[in-house]
DOGU-578354 format. One record per residue: x negated, y negated, z negated of N, C-alpha, C, O, CB in turn; residue in one letter; residue number from 1. Coordinates in steps of 0.001 Angstrom, whole numbers. Glycine has a CB too. Layout:
N
KOLDREN      nxx      nyy      nzz     caxx     cayy     cazz      cxx      cyy      czz      oxx      oyy      ozz     cbxx     cbyy     cbzz  type  seq
KOLDREN        X        Y        Z        X        Y        Z        X        Y        Z        X        Y        Z        X        Y        Z     A  NUM
...
END
This chain:
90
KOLDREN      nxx      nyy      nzz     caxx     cayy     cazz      cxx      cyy      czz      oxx      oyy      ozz     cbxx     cbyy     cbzz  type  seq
KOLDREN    58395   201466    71393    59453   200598    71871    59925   199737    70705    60135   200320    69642    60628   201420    72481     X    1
KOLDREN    60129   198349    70778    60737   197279    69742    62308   197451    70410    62957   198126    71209    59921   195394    69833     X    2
KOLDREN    62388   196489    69605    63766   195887    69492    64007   195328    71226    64867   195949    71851    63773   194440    68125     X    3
KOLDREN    63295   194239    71936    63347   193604    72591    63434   194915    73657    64408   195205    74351    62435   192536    72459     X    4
KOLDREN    62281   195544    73596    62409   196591    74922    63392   197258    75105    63730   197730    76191    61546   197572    75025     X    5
KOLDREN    64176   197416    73685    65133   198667    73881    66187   197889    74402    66854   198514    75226    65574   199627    72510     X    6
KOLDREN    66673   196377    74129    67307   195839    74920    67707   195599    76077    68861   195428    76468    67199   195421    74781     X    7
KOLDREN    66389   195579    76848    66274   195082    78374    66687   196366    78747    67746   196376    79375    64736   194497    79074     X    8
KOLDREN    66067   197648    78508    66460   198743    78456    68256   199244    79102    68759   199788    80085    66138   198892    77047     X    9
KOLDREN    68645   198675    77894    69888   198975    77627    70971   198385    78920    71909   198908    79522    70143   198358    76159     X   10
KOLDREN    70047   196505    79011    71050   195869    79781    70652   196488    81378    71431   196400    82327    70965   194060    79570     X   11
KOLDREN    69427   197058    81447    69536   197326    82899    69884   198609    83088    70121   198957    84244    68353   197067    83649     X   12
KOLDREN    69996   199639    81942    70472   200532    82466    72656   200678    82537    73502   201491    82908    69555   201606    81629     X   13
KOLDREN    72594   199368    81942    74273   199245    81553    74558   198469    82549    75732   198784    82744    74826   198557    80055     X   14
KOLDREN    74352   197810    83185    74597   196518    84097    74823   194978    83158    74824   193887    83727    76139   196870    85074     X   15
KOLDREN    75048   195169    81307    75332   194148    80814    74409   193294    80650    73249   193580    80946    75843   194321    79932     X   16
KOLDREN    74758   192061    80138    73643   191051    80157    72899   191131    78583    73306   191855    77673    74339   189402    80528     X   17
KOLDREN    72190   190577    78537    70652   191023    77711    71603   190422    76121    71947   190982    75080    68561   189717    78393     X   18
KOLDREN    71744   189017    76675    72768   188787    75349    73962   189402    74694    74169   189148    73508    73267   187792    75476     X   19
KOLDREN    74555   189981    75184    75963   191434    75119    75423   192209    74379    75915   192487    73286    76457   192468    76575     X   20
KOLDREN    74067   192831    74901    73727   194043    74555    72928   193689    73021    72935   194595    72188    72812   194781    75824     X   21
KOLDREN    72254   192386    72672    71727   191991    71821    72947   191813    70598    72738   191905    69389    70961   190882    72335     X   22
KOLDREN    73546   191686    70897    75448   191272    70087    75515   192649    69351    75613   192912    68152    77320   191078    71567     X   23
KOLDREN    75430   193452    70474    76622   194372    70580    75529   195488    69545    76224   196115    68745    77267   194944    72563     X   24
KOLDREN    74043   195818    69435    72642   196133    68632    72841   195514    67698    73234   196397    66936    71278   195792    69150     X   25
KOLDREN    72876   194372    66999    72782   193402    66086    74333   194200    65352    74037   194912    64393    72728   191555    66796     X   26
KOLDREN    75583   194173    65611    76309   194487    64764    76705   196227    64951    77687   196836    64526    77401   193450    64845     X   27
KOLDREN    75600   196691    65705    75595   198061    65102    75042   198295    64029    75604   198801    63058    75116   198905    65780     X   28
KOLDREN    73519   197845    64103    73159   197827    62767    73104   197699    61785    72466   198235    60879    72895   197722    62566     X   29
KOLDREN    74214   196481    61896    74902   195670    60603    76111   196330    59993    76473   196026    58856    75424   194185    61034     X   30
KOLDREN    76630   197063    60588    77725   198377    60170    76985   199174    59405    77284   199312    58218    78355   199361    61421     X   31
KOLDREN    75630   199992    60096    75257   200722    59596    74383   200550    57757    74172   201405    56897    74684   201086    60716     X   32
KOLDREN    74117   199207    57792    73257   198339    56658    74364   198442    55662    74189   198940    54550    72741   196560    57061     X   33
KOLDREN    75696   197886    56143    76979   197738    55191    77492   198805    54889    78078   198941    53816    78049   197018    55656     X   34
KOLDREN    77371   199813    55807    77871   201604    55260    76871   201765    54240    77205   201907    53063    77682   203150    56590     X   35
KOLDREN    75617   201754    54621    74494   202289    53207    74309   201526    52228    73966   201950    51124    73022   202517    53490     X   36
KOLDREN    74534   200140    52526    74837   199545    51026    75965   199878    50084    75846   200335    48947    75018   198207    51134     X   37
KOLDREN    76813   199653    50573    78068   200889    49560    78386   202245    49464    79467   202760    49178    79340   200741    49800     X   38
KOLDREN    77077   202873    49798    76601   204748    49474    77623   205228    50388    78410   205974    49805    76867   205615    47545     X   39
KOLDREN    77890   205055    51644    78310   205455    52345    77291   206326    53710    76150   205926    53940    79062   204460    52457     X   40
KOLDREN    77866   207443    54458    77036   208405    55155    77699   207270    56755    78776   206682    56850    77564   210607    54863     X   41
KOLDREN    76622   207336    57701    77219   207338    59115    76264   208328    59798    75045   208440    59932    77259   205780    59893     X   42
KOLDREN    77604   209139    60249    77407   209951    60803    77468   210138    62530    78635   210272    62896    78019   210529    60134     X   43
KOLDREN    76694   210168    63410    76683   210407    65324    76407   211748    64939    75530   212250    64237    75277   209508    66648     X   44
KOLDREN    77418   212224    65603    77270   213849    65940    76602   213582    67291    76908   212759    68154    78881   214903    66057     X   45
KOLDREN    75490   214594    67258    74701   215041    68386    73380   214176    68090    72293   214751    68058    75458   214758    69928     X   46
KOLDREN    73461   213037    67913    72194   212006    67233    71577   211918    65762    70346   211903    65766    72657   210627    67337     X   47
KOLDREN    72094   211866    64688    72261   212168    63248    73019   211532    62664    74071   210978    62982    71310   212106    62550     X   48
KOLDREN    72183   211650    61313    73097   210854    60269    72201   209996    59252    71409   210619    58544    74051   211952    59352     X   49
KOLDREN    72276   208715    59150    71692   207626    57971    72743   208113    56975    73916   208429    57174    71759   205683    58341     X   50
KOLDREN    71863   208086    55607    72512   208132    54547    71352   207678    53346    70164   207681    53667    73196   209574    54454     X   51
KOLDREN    71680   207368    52232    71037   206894    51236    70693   208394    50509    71417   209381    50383    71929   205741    50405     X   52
KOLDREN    69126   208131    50034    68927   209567    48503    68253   208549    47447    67856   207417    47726    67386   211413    48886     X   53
KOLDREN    68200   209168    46179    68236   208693    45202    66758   209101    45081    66570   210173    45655    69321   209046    44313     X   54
KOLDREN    65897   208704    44643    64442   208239    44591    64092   208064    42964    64329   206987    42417    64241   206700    45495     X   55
KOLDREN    63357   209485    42021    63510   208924    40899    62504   208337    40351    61426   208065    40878    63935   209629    40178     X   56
KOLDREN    62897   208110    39136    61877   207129    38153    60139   208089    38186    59876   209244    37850    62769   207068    36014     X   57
KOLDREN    59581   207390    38535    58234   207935    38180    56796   207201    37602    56948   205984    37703    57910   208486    39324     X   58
KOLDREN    55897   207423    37219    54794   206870    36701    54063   206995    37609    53769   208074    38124    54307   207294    35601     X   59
KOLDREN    53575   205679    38012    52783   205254    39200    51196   204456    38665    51179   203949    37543    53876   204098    40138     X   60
KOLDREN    50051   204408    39457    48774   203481    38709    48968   202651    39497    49693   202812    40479    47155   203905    38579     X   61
KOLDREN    48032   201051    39071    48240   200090    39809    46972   200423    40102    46250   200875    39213    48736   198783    39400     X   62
KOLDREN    46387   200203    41741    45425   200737    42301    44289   199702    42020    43187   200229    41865    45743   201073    43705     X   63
KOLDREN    44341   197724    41878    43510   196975    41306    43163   197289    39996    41973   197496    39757    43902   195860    41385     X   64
KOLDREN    44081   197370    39002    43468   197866    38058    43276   199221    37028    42605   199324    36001    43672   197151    37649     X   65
KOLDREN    43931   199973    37557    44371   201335    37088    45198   201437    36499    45523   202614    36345    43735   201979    36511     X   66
KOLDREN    46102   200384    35775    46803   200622    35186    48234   201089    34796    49052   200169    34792    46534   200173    35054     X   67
KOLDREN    48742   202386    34448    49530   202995    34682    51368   201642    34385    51620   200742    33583    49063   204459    33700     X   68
KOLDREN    52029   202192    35385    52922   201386    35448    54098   202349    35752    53889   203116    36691    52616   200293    36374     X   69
KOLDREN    55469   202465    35039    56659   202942    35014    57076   202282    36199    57032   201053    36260    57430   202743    33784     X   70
KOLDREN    57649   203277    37560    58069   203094    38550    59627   203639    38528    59836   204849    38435    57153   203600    39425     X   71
KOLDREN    61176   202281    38655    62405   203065    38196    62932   204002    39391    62233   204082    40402    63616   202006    37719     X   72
KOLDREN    63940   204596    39324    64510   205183    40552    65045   203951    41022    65060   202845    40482    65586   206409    40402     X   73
KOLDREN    65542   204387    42273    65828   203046    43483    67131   204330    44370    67803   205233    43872    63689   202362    44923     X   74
KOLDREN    67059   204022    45268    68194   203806    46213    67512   203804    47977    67465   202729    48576    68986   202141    45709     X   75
KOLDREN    67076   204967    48587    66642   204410    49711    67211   205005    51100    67800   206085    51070    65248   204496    49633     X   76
KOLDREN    67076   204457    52061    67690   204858    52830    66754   205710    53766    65569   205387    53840    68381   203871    53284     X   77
KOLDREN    67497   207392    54891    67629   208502    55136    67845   208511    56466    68840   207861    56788    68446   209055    54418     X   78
KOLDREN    67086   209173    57608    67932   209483    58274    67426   211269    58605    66317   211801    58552    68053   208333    59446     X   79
KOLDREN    68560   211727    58891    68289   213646    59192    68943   213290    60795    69984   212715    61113    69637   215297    57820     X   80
KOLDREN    67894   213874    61588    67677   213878    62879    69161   214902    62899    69514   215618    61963    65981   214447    63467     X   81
KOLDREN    70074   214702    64561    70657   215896    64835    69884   216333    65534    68740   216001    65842    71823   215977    65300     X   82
KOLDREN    71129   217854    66060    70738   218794    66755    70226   218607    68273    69202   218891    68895    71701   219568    66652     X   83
KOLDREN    71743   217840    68616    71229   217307    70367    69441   216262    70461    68871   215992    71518    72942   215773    71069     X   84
KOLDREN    69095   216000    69487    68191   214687    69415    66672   215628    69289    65629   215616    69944    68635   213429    67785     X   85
KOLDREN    67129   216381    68158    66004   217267    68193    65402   218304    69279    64252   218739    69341    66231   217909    67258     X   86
KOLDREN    66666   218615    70237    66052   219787    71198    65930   218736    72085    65571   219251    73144    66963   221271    71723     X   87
KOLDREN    66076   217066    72286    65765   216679    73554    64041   215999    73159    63250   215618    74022    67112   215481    74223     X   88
KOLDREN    63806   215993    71804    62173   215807    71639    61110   216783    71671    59918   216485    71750    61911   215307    70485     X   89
KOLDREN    61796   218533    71577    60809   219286    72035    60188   219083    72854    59303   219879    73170    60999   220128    72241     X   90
END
């Protein structure tokens, strides 16, 4: 499922219109982008939780030429499945 499907999705199972529901997706995500850019957790109980882990520095090869290359730590973003989400994918 994309983006688009989960939309139509949404508006026919909501009665709203495709554009509402595109609004209303667009600045969920954009909450959620702006929580993890300032190391912040969002948390849906019963669905999970996005959160950022820290990713460290490591020595990586460059696969064209072999050559070993210092890779820094970074910043990436997480998500840990909940409970309700997980027993409804068994």
């Amino acid at each position: 499922m994309n983006k688009t499907d989960l939309i139509n999705n949404i508006s026919t199972k909501s009665g709203l219109t495709k554009k509402d529901v595109e609004t209303v997706l667009n600045s969920f995500l954009g909450e959620i982008t702006d929580a993890l850019s300032t190391g912040d957790k969002v948390q849906l109980i019963g669905f999970g939780t996005f959160e950022t882990r820290k990713r460290s520095g490591r020595t990586g090869r460059n696969p064209q030429t072999g050559q070993e290359i210092s890779i820094p730590e970074s910043n990436v973003p997480a998500f840990k499945a909940g409970n309700k989400l997980k027993e409804a994918v068994k």
